[in-house]
N, C-alpha and C positions, 0 to 999 in steps of 0.2 A: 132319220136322225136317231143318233144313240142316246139313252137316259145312261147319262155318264155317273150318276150316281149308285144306280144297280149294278149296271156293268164291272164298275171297280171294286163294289164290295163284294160281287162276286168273284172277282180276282183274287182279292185279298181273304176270303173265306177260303179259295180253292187251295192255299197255300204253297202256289205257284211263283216264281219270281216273271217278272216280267220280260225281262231277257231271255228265257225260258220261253215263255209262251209265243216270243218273236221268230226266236228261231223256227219254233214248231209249226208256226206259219208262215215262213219261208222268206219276211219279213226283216227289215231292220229294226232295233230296239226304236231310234228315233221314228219312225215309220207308225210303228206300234203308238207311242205317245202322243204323236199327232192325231191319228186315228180317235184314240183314248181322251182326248181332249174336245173335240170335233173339230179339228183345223183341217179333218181331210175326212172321208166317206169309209168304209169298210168297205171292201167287195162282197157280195155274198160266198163265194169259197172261203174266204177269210172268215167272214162272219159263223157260218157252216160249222167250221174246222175248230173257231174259239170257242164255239156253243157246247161241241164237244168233247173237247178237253175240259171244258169247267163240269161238264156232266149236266148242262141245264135240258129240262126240259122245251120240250116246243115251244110250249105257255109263258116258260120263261125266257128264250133266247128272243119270242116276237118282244116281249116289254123290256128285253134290253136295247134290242136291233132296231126295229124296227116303230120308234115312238113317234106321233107328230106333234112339233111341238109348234 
């Protein structure tokens, strides 16, 4: 499960648009927000690929991806 609270401020920190970040992951924007909300799972390529475009490290892509809540 994602902590949608880091997640997004790491969005919003990276100065990325979100439609942006869709594309880059092969994604639809609604796709993306679903995701982003937890109505649906990130894959791990997906999750991978967004870790990397935000620049997080490992420490941080596991407390965004990967929380149990």
């Amino acid at each position: 499960m994602i902590d949608q609270n880091r997640l997004n401020a790491q969005i919003q920190a990276s100065g990325y648009k979100k439609k942006y970040l869709a594309r880059a992951l092969g994604i639809s924007a609604a796709t993306l927000y679903s995701r982003l909300r937890g109505q649906s799972e990130f894959r791990l390529g997906e999750a991978q690929r967004l870790g990397f475009l935000l620049g997080l490290s490992e420490e941080e892509q596991a407390r965004c991806f990967w929380t149990l809540k």
